[in-house]
C-alpha positions in Angstrom: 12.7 12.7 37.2 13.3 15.1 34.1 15.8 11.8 32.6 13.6 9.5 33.3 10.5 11.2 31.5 12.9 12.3 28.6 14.7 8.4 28.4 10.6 6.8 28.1 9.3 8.7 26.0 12.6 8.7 23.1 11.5 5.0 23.8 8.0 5.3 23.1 8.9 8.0 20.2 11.0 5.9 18.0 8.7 3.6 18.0 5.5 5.4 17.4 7.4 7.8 14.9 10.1 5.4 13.2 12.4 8.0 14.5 16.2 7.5 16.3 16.0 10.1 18.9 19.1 10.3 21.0 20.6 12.0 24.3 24.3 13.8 23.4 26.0 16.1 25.3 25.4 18.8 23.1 25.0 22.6 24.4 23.1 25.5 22.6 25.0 28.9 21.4 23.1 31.0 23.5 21.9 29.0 26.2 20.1 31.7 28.8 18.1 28.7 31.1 19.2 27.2 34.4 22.9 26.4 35.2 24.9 24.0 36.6 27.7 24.9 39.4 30.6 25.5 36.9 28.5 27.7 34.9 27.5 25.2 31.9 23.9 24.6 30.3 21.9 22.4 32.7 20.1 20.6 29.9 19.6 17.6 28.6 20.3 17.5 24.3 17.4 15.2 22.1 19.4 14.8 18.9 17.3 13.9 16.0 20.0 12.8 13.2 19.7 14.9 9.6 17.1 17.7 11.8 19.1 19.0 14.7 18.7 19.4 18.2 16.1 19.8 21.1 17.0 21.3 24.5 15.3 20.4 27.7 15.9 22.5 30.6 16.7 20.4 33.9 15.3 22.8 36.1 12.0 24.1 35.1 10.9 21.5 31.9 11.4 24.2 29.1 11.6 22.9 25.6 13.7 25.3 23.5 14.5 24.6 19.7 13.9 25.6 16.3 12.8 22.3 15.0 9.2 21.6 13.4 8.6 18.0 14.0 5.6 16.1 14.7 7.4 14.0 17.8 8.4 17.6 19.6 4.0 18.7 20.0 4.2 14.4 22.3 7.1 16.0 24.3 5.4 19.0 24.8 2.4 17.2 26.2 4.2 14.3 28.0 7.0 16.8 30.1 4.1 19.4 30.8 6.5 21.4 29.3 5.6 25.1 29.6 5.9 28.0 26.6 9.4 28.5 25.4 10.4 32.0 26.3 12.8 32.0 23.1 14.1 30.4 20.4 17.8 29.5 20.1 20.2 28.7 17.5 20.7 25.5 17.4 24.8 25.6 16.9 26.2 22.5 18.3 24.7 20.2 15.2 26.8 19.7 11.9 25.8 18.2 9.2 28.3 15.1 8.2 30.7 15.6 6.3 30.6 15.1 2.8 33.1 12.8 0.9 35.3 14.7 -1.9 33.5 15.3 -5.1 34.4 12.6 -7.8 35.9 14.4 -10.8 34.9 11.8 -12.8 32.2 12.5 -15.4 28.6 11.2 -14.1 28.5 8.3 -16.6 31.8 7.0 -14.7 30.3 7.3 -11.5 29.9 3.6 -10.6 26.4 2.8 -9.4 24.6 6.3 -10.0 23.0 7.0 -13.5 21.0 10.5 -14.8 17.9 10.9 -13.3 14.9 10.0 -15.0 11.2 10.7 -14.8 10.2 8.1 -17.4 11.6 5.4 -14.4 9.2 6.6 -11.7 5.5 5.5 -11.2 2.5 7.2 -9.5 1.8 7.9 -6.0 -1.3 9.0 -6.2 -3.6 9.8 -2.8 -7.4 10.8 -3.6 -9.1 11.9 -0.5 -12.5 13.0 0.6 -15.8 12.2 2.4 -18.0 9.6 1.6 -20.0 9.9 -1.8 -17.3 12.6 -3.1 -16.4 10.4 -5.8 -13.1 9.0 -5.1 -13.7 5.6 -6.5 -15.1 6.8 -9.8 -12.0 9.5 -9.8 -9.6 6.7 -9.1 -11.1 4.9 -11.8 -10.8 7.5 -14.6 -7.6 7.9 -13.6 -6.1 5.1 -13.8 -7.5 5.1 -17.1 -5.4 7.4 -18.1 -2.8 5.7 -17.0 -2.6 2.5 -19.2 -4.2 1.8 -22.7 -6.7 -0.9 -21.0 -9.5 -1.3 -18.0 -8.0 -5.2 -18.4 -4.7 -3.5 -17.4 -6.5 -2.5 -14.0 -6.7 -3.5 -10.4 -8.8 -2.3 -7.0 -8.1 -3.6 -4.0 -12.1 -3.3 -2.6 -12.9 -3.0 1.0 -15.9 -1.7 0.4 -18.3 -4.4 0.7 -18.1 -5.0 -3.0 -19.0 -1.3 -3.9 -16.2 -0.9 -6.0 -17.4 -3.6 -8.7 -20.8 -1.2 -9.0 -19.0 1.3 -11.5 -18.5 -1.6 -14.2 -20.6 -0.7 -17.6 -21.3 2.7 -15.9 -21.0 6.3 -17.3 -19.1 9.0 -16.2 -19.7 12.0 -18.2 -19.0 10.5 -22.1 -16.8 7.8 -20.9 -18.1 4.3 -20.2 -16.1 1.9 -17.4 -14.6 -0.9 -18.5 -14.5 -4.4 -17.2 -11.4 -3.9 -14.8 -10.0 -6.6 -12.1 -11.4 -6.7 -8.8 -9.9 -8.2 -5.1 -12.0 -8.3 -2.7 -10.9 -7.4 0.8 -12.6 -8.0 4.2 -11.3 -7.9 7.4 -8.7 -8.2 8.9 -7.5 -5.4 7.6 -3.9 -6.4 8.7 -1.0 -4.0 6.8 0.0 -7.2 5.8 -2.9 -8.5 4.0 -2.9 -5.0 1.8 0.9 -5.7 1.4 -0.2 -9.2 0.0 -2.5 -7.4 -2.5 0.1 -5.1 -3.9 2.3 -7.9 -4.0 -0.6 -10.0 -6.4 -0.8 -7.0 -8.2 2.5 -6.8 -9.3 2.8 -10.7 -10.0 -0.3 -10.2 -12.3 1.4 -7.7 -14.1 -1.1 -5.0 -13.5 -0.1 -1.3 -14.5 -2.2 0.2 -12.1 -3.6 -0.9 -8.5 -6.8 1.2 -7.1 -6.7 0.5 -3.1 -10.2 1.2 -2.5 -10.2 2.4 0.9 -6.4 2.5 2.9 -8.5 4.1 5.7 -9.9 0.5 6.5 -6.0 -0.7 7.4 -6.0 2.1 10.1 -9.2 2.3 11.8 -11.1 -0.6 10.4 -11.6 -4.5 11.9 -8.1 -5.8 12.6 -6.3 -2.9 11.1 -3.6 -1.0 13.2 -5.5 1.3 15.4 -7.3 -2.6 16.6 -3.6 -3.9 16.8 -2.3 -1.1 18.8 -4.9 -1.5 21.4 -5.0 -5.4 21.6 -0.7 -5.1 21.8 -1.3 -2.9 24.9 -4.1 -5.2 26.8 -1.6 -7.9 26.1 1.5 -6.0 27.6 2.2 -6.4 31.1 2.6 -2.2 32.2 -0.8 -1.7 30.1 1.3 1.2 28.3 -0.3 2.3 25.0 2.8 3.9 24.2 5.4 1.1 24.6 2.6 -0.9 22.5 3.9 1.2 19.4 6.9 -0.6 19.2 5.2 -3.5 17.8 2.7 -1.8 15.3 4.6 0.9 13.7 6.9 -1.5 12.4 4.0 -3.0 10.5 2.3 -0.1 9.4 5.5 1.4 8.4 6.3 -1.8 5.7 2.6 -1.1 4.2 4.0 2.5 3.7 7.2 1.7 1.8 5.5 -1.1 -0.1 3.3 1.5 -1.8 6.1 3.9 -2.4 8.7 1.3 -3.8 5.9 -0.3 -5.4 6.6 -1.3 -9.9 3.1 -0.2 -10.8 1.0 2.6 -10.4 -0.7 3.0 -6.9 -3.7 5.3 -6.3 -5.2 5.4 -2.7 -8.7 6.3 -1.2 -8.7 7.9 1.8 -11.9 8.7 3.6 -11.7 12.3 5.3 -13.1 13.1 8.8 -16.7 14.7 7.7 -18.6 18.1 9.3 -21.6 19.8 8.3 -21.2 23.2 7.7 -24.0 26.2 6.5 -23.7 27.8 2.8 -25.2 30.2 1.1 -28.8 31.1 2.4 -27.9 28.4 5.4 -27.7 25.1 3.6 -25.9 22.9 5.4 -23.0 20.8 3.3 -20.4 18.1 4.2 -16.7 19.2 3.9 -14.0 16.8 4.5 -11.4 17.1 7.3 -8.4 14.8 7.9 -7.9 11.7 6.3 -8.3 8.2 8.3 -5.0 7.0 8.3 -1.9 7.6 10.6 -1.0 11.4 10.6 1.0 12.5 7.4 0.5 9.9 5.6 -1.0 11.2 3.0 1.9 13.3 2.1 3.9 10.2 1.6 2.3 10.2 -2.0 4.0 12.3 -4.6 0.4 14.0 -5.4 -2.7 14.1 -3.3 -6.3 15.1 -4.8 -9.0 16.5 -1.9 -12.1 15.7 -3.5 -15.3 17.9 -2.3 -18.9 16.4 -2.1 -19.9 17.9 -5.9 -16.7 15.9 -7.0 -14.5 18.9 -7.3 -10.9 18.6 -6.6 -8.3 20.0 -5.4 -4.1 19.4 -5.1 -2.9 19.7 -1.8 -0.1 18.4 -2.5 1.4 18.1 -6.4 4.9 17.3 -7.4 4.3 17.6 -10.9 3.1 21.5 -10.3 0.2 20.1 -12.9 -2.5 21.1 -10.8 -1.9 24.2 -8.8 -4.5 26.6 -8.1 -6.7 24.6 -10.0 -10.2 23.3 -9.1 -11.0 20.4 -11.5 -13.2 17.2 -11.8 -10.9 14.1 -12.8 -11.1 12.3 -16.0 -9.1 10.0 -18.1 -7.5 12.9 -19.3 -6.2 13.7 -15.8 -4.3 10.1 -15.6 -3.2 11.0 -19.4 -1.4 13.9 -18.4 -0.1 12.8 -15.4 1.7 9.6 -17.3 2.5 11.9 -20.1 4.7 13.8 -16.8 5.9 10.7 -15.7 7.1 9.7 -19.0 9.1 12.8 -20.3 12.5 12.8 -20.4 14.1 15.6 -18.3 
């Protein structure tokens, strides 16, 4: 019963999780579950390849393993697994072995060449709840980013909201007459794909996505596919239905990352009302709308509060920390000033 759980739901994981989740015959250093006849660990091995190993006891369902991943809380919940007493090493996995180090001098290296900043482009994520400023941020931003609003592109989902900021003022800065595509549902992965790839065509140096939440939980978008692929399956299994979305969603994904432009993305956040000072109640974001994690697929993500206030939860440039800012041209500027220095 135990296989059979643990064979359905590496199925359903891989798919849901882009994973390759595996059975091996591997056996934990210092195994102290159930075992078989002849004295050896009566488990069953989940190898995830590059993260190591999870061990499922035959007997009584225990998950033992050291890993953090996202796929192990599922397992948890789908084997009614019950507290792991203890953690192991996990000894049996090895890391591949390396090929021997070249002595030739990097610039002989055939295919490599020295890293460079000044080759990369922004992955930006703003994120917040609604009327925290993200597309007037985003804006600003991008700004700084290229020498010309011309130079500029939004992908609006909005309902045309995003073409309200042209002519505007945002502190001592007035908006510029940037280019607009509008964007109503479906909100199919591969329409937003499409837009990127117009983007690029048009040689834009900066495309505004204006919202991504839409292509998760909006009309057509992949929460709608995932539930219209499992009434159209025959078992009815929301899992199994997965395996035809995640695909999808997962090629909208690396299109932004491999992207040759700038990207910045609007996320719309989860929103609660909480009580201030003297018991004034104010919004405050909470998770993003979009497929778990995905947000820290961006090299730097801005949480924007309802005054407009932001903050890096995530910053690979090390520009931002601690800091508690409001976004302005200069922002983009110094972000593309990052970008651009030779290291």
């Amino acid at each position: 019963m135990i296989e059979e759980k643990v064979k359905a739901f590496i199925e359903e994981a891989n798919a849901e999780f882009g994973t390759e989740l595996k059975t091996d015959g591997s056996y934990p250093n210092n195994w102290k579950g159930s075992l078989m006849d002849g004295g050896s660990p009566d488990c069953i091995s989940i190898n995830e390849p590059g993260q190591g190993h999870v061990y499922i006891d035959r007997q009584t369902g225990e998950i033992v393993t050291k890993l953090d991943r996202p796929w192990i809380v599922t397992l948890r919940k789908r084997m009614d697994a019950p507290p792991p007493s203890e953690e192991i090493e996990d000894g049996p996995y090895t890391p591949p072995k390396l090929a021997p180090r070249s002595s030739a001098p990097p610039s002989q290296m055939k295919g490599f060449r020295p890293a460079k900043r000044s080759k990369a482009k922004l992955r930006l994520a703003l994120t917040g709840p609604a009327g925290s400023g993200k597309t007037a941020s985003a804006l600003l931003i991008a700004r700084g980013l290229t020498d010309s609003w011309e130079r500029i592109g939004m992908v609006d989902t909005e309902a045309g909201s995003g073409e309200l900021y042209v002519g505007s003022k945002m502190g001592d800065t007035k908006i510029g007459s940037y280019n607009v595509l509008p964007l109503e549902a479906p909100y199919a992965p591969s329409r937003y794909i499409e837009a990127v790839k117009l983007a690029e065509e048009a040689g834009l140096d900066v495309l505004i996505i204006d919202s991504l939440s839409h292509a998760w939980e909006g009309e057509g978008g992949v929460l709608e596919m995932h539930d219209l692929a499992t009434m159209a399956s025959k078992s009815q299994n929301s899992y199994f239905a997965w395996r035809d979305v995640t695909p999808q969603h997962k090629a909208l994904i690396d299109k932004i990352l491999t992207s040759k432009i700038h990207i910045i993305a609007t996320m719309r956040t989860k929103t609660e009302y909480v009580l201030g000072e003297k018991n004034t109640p104010h919004k405050v974001g909470l998770a993003p709308i979009q497929r778990a994690g995905t947000d820290y697929e961006f090299g730097v993500v801005f949480e924007l509060s309802q005054q407009h206030v932001a903050i890096a939860t995530k910053d690979r440039t090390n520009l931002f920390d601690g800091l508690k800012f409001k976004p302005t041209i200069e922002t983009g500027e110094m972000l593309l000033k990052w970008l651009e220095e030779e290291s």
